[in-house]
C-alpha positions as CSV (number, residue, x, y, z in Angstrom):
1,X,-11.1,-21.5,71.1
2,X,-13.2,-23.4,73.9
3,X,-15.5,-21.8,76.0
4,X,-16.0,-24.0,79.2
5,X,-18.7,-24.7,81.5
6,X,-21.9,-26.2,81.3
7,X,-24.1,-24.2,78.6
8,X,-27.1,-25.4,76.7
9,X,-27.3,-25.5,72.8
10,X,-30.5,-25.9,71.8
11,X,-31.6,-29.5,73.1
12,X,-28.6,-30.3,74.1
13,X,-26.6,-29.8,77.6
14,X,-22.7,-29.5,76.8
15,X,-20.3,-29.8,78.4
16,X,-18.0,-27.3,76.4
17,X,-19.1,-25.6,73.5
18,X,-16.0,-25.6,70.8
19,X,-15.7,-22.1,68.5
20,X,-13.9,-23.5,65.8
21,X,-15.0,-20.8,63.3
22,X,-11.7,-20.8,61.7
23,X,-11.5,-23.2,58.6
24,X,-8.2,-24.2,59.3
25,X,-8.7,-25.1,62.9
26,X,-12.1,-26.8,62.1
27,X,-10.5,-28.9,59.1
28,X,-8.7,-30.4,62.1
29,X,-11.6,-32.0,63.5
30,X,-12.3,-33.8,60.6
31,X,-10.6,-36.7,59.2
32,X,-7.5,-36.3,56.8
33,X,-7.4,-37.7,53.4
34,X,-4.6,-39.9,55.1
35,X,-7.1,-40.8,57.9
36,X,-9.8,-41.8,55.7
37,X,-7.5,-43.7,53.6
38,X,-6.3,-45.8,56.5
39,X,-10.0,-46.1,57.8
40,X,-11.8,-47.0,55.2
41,X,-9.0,-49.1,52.9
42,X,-6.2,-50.1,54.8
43,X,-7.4,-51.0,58.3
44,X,-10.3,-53.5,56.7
45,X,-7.9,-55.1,54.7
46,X,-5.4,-55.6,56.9
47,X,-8.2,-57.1,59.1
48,X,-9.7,-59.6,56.2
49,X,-5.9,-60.8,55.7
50,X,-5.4,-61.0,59.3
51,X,-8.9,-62.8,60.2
52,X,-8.6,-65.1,56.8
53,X,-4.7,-66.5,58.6
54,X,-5.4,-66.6,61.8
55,X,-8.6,-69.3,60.8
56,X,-6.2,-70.6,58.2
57,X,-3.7,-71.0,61.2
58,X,-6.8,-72.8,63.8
59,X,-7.9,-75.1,60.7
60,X,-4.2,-76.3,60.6
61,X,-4.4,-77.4,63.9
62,X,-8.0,-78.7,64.1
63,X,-7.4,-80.9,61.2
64,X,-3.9,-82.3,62.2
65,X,-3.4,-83.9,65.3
66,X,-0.1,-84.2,65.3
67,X,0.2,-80.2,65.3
68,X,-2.1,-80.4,68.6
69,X,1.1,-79.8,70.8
70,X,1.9,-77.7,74.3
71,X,2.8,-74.4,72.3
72,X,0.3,-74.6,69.7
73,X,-2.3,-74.3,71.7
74,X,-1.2,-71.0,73.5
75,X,-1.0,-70.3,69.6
76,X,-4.2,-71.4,68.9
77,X,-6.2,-69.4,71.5
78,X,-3.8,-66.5,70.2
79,X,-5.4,-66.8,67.1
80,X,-8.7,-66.5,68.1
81,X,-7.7,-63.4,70.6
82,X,-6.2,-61.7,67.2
83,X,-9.5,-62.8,65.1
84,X,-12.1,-61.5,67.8
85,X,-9.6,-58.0,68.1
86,X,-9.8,-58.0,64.6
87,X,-13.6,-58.2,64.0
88,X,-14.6,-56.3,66.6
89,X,-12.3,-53.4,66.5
90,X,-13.8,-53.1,62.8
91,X,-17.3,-53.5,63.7
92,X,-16.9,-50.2,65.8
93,X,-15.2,-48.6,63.7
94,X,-17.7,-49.1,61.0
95,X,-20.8,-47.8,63.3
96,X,-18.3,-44.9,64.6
97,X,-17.9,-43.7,60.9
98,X,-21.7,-44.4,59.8
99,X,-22.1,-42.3,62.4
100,X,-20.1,-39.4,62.2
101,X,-16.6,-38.3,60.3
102,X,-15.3,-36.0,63.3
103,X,-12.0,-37.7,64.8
104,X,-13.6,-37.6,68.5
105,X,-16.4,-39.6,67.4
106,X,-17.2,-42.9,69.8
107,X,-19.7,-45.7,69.1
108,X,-20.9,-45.6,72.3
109,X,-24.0,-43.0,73.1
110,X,-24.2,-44.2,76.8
111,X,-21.7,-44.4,79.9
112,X,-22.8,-48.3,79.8
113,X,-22.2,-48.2,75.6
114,X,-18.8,-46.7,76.2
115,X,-18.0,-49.1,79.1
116,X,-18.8,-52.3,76.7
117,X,-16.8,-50.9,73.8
118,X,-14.0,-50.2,75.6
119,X,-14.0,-54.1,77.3
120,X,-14.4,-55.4,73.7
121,X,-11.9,-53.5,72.3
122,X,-9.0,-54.1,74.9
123,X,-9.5,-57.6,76.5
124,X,-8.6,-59.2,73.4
125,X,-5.7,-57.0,73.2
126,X,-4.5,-57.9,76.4
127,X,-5.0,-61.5,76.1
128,X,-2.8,-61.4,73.0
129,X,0.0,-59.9,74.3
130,X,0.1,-62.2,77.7
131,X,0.0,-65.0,75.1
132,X,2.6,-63.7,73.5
133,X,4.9,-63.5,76.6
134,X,3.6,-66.9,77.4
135,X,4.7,-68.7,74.6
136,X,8.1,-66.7,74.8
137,X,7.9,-68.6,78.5
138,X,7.2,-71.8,77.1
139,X,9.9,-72.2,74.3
140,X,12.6,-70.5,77.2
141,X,11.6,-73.7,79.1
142,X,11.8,-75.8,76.0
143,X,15.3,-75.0,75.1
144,X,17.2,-73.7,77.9
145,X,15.6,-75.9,80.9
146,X,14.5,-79.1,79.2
147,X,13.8,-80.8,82.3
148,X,11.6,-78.2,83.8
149,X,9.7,-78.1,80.5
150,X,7.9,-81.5,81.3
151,X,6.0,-79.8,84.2
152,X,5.5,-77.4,82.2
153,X,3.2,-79.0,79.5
154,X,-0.2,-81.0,79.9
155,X,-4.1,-80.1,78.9
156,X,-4.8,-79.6,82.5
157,X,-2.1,-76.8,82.8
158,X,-2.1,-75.2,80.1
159,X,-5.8,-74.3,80.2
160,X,-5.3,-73.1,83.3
161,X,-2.2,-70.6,81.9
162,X,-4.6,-69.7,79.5
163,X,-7.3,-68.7,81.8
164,X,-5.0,-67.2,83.8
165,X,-3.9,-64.7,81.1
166,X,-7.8,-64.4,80.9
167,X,-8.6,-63.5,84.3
168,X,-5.8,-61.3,84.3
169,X,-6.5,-59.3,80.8
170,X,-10.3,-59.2,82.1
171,X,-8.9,-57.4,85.1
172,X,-6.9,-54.8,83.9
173,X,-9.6,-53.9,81.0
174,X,-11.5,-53.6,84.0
175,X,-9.5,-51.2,86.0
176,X,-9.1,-48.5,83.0
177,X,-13.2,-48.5,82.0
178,X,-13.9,-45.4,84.9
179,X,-11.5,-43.4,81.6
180,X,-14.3,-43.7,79.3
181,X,-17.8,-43.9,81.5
182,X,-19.1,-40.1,81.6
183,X,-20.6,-39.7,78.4
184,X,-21.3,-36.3,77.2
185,X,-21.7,-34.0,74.5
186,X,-19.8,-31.0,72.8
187,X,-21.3,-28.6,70.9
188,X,-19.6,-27.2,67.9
189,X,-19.5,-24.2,66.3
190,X,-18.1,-24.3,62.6
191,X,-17.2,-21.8,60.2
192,X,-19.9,-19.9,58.4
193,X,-18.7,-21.1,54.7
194,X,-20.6,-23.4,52.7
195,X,-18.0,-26.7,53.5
196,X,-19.4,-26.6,57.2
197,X,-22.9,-25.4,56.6
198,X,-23.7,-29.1,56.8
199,X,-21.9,-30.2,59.5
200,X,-23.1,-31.6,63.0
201,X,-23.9,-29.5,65.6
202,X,-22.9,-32.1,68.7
203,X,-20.9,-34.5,69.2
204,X,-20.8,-37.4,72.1
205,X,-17.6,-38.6,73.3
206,X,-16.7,-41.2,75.9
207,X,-14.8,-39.7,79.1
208,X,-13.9,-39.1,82.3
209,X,-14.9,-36.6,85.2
210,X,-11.2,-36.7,86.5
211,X,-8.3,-36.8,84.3
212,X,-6.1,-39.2,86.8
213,X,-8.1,-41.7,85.0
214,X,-6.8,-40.9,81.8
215,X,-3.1,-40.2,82.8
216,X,-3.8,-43.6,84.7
217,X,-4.6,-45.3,81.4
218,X,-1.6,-44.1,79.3
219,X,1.0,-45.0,82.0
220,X,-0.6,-48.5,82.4
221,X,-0.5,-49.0,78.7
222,X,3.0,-48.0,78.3
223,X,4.2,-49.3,81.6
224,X,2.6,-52.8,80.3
225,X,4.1,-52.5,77.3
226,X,7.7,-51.3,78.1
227,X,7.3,-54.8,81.0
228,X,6.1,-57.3,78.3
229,X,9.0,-56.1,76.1
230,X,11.6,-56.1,78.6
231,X,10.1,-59.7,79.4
232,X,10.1,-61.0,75.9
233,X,13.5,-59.4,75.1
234,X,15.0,-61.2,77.6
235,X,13.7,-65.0,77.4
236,X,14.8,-64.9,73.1
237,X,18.3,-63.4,74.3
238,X,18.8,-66.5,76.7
239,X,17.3,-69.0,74.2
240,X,19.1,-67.6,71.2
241,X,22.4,-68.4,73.6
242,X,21.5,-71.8,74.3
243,X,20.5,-72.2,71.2
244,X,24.0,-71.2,69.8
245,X,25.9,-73.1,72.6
246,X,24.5,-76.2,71.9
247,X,25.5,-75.5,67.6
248,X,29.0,-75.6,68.7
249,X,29.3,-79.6,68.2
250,X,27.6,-79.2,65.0
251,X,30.0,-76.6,63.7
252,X,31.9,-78.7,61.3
253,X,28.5,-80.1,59.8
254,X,27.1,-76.8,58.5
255,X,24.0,-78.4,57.0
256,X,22.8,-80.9,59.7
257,X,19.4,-80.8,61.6
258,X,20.5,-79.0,64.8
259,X,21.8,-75.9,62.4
260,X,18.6,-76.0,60.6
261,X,16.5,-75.8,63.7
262,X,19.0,-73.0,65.5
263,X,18.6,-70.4,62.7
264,X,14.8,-71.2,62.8
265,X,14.2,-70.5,65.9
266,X,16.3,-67.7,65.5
267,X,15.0,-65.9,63.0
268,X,11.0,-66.7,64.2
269,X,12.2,-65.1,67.4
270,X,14.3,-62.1,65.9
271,X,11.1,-61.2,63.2
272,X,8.9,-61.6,66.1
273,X,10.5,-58.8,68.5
274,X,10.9,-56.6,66.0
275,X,7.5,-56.9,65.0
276,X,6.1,-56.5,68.2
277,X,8.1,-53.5,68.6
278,X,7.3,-51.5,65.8
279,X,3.6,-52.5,66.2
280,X,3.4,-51.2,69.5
281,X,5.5,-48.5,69.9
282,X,3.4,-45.4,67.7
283,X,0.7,-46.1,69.7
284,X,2.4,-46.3,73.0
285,X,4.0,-42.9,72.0
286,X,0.9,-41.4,72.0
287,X,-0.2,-42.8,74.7
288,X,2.7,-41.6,77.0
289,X,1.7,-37.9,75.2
290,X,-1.7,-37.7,76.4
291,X,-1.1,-39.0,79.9
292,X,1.8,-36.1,80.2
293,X,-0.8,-33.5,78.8
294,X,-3.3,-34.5,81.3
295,X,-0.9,-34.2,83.7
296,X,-0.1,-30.7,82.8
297,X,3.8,-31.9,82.0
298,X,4.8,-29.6,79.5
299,X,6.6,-32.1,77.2
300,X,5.1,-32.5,73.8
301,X,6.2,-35.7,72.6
302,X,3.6,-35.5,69.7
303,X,2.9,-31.9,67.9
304,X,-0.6,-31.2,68.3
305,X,-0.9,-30.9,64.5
306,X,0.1,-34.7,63.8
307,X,-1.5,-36.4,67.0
308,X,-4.7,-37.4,65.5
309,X,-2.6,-38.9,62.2
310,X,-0.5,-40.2,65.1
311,X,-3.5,-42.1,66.8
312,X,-4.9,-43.2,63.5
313,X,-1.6,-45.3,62.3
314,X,-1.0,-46.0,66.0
315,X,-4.5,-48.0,65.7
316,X,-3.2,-49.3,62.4
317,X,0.2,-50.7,63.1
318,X,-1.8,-52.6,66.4
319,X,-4.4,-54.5,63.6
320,X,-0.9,-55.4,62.1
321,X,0.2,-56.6,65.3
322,X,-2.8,-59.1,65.5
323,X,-2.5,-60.2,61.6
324,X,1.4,-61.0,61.4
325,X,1.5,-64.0,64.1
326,X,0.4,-67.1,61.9
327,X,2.4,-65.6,58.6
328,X,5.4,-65.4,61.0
329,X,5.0,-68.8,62.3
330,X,4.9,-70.3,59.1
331,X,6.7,-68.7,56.6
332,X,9.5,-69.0,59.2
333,X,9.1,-72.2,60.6
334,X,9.3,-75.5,58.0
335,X,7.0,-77.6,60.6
336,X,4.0,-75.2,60.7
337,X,4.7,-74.7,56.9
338,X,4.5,-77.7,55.9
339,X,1.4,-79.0,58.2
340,X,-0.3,-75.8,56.7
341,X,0.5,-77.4,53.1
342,X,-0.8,-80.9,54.3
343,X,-4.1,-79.4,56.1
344,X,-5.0,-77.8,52.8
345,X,-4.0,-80.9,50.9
346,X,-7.6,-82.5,50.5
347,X,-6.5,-85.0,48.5
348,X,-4.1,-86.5,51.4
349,X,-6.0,-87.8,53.9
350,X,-4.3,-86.0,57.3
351,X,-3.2,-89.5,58.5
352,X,-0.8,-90.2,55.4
353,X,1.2,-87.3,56.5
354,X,4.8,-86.8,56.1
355,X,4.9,-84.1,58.4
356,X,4.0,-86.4,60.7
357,X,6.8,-88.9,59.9
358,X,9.0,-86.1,60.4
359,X,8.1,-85.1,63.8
360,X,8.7,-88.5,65.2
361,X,12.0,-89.3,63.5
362,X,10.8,-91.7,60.8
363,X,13.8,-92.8,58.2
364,X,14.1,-90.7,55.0
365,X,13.5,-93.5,53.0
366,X,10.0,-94.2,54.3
367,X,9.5,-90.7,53.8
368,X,10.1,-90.6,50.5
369,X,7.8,-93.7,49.8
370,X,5.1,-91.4,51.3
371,X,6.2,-88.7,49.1
């Protein structure tokens, strides 16, 4: 199929030049009516909902103060981690497909293009899911260690958690960009039917010289991934057994407060795990492929014939991941819900607000005079 080495196609120097002569082995190098479908349709939409909730969700909290707490402003800068993943992840995608409809096609036409894309593409990512874990963190401290929780909060330290995450994520984009700076070209040799005739004769793609880089990157995404799960699985298991510890003296009064908030918290928590997991987990399954194929492990986790539909609803299901977060905070939480019906209340002025009355225990007859 491939014949390697360094040979020279006209102007160009590739690195490999492919013979995919056969039609059914070439149709595989361009995208699928699925693929396109996801590309085109799904993926920007997905990213408009995602990017028009998450500002909805940072308006919220700009416009009440009351909602300016500890936790909501790790959910905050989540917010704008998911918007800026969300915008730029499309912007590339949108030059990658003006540019070319080949399923290896990159953005990038320079080691130091690749090396940007790929920075912009994963540092947000990063920083979303340490904020996730984060905030897992902060409500464990909240709930099951009370005390602790007060040393916990203030502006000072949470900026500097949040920086923190930052530094990190910056540093492990970092250590994964030697994967994608060799930039070269493959030169492509299509059938000889008229479906073809018009196809491009090169392609540039985004590498490395060594492939421990890219078996590197594929067990640092899933070994990340498997940690922050383990992490996350194990801070809502001990706050959903406080939680239900502490509803014992409120088992005879099944419709008071503390029952209310337990099967909030609850549920936010339960929706959010299995969110995250089934966000993550396609992609990470192809990731875990191609690091065991560039190892030469012959285990084929992924049939060659369904990876590149795999990777394209892998890269879907992680857009979904950063446009779920403020719909699962609200629908499932009556506090964020009802400061998002306040903030967009513009003939309430945010200091007449209920919510507010609420949070620090006002009578439910002054309430209602509000009301």
């Amino acid at each position: 199929m491939a014949q390697s080495g360094s040979e020279s196609n006209e102007k160009f120097d590739c690195v490999h030049t492919y013979n995919i002569s056969d039609p059914v082995v070439a149709a595989g190098w361009i995208y699928t009516d699925i693929e396109t479908f996801l590309l085109y349709v799904v993926i920007p939409i997905v990213a408009a909902i995602g990017v028009a909730g998450n500002v909805a969700f940072l308006f919220m909290i700009i416009r009440l103060p009351q909602m300016r707490t500890g936790l909501s402003s790790y959910l905050a800068f989540l917010a704008l981690c998911d918007i800026l993943f969300l915008l730029i992840g499309n912007i590339l995608y949108a030059i990658t497909l003006a540019q070319s409809d080949l399923s290896l096609a990159w953005p990038a036409q320079t080691p130091i293009g690749c090396a940007i894309s790929v920075v912009l593409s994963h540092v947000w990512y990063f920083a979303s899911l340490g904020l996730i874990t984060l905030i897992s963190l902060e409500r464990y401290f909240a709930i099951c260690h009370p005390l602790k929780h007060i040393h916990f909060q203030g502006k000072k330290r949470n900026a500097k958690m949040i920086l923190a995450v930052l530094f990190l994520s910056f540093g492990i984009t970092i250590s994964v960009t030697p994967r994608y700076t060799w930039y070269h070209t493959y030169c492509l040799i299509w059938p000889n039917t008229p479906d073809f005739q018009n196809r491009q004769k090169t392609i540039g793609v985004c590498g490395s010289w060594r492939h421990h880089w890219n078996a590197y990157e594929g067990f640092l995404l899933v070994g990340i991934f498997i940690i922050s799960a383990f992490i996350n699985c194990f801070l809502y298991t001990k706050i959903l057994l406080a939680v239900k510890s502490r509803s014992v003296l409120t088992t005879s009064q099944p419709n008071t407060e503390a029952n209310r908030v337990r099967n909030q918290v609850a549920r936010t928590l339960i929706i959010n795990g299995v969110v995250f997991f089934i966000c993550q987990v396609p992609f990470r399954i192809d990731n875990l492929d191609d690091a065991l194929e560039y190892l030469n492990v012959d285990l084929d986790l992924i049939k060659p014939s369904r990876e590149a539909i795999i990777t394209t609803v892998g890269q879907a299901f992680l857009f979904l991941n950063s446009v779920v977060n403020p719909f699962i905070y609200v629908l499932s939480s009556r506090h964020y819900r009802q400061g998002m019906i306040e903030a967009f209340s513009w003939y309430r002025k945010p200091g007449d607000s209920s919510l507010k009355r609420v949070a620090t225990g006002t009578t439910m007859s002054m309430r209602l005079q509000v009301d």
